[in-house]
N, C-alpha and C positions, 0 to 999 in steps of 0.2 A: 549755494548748493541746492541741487534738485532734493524733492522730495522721491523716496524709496518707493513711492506707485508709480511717479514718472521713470525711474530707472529699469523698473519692470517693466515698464511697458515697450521704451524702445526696446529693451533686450528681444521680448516677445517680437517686435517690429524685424531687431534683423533676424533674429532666428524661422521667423517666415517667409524674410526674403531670401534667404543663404535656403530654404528646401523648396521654394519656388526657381532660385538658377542650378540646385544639384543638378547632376546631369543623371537623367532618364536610363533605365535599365536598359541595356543593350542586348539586346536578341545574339543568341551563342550565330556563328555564322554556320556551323553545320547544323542549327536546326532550321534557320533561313535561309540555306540552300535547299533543303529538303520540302520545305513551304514553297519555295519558289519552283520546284518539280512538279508538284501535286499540280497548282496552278496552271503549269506549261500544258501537262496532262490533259486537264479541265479545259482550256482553250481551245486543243487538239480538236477535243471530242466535240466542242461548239460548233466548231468549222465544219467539220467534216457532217454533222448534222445537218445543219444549214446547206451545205451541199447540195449531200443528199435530196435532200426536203424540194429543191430548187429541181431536183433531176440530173445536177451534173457530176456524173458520176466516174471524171475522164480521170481522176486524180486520186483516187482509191489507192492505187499501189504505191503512192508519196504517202496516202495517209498511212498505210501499214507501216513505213518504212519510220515516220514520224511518228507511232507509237511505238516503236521498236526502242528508239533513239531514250523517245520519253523515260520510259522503262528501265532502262539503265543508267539514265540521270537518277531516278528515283532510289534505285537498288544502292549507287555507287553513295548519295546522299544518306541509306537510308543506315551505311554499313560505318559511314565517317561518323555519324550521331552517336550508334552502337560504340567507335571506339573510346567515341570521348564522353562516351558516360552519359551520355541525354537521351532522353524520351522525350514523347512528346508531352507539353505541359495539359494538364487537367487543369490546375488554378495559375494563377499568377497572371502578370500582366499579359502572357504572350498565349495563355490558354483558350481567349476569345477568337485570334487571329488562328490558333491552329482548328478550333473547330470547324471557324467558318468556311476553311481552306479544307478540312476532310467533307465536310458536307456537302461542297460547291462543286467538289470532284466526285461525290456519289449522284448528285443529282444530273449534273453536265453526263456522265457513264450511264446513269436509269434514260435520260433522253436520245440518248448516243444507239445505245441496245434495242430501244422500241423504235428509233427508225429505220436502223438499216434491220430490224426484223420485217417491218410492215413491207421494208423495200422488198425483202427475200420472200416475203409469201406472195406479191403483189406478180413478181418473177415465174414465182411455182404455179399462180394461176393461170400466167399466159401460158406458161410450157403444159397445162392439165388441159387448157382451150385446146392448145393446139395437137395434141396428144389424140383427144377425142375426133378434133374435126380432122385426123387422119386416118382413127383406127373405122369413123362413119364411113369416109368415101372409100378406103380399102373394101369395105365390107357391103359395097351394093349388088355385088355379085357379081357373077358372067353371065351370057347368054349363050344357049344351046344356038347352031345353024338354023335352028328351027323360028329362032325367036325366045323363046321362052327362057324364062330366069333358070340359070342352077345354083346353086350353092357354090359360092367363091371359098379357096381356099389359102392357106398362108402358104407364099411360096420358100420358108425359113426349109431347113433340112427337117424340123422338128414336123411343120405340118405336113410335110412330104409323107415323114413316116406315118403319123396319124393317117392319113386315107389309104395306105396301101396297109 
């Protein structure tokens, strides 16, 4: 007969190995569909960044269309969680995997928004060049038969009126 330290010990033995093969918390599947949105999301806005950033800018209206699509994966995701009673976790096993997954998609959106902003002002400066270098050459004047400069004017209906 064993001694009562050894029979404790295996017990201890399989009771370690019986919660080393448990099986592992399973992630509810509509909060893992809803992670897996966010993600798709986050990806979207990598691409289209990258794009951008590259100049090619043929494919814009696939990306709209592609966040569009995202959006309602999220919404329809975020409504199936709603019914079955889940949030998103703060603690537990799956609380690391959802932050990482909200913040991957705030920061992929903050890089997303500061490029195509730089693209839009980058836009606004050639249309402000070119703007100018029309309203300069409109504006060199006429010349009298004589030769000499007169005052050019706008030929809109507006500056019409102004000189008469």
């Amino acid at each position: 007969m064993r001694k009562p330290s050894e029979r404790g010990s295996r017990r201890n033995r399989n009771e370690a190995a019986a919660a080393a093969t448990a099986r592992p918390e399973v992630i509810a599947p509509e909060l893992d569909r809803f992670l897996n949105a966010l993600d798709a999301l986050a990806a979207i806005f990598e691409e289209e960044t990258a794009l951008v950033r590259k100049g090619e800018t043929k494919a814009v209206d696939a990306f709209i269309q592609r966040k569009r699509e995202a959006e309602l994966e999220i919404k329809g995701a975020g409504v199936s969680m709603q019914d079955a009673g889940i949030a998103l976790p703060d603690r537990g096993p799956f609380a690391a995997r959802a932050q990482a997954t909200v913040d991957g998609l705030a920061e992929a959106a903050r890089r997303n928004g500061a490029t195509l902003a730089a693209a839009r002002e980058a836009v606004d400066h050639v249309m402000s060049t070119i703007r100018k270098a029309a309203a300069e050459a409109g504006s060199e004047g006429m010349y009298a038969r004589s030769g000499r400069q007169v005052e050019g004017f706008s030929r809109t209906m507006q500056g019409f009126d102004r000189k008469l």
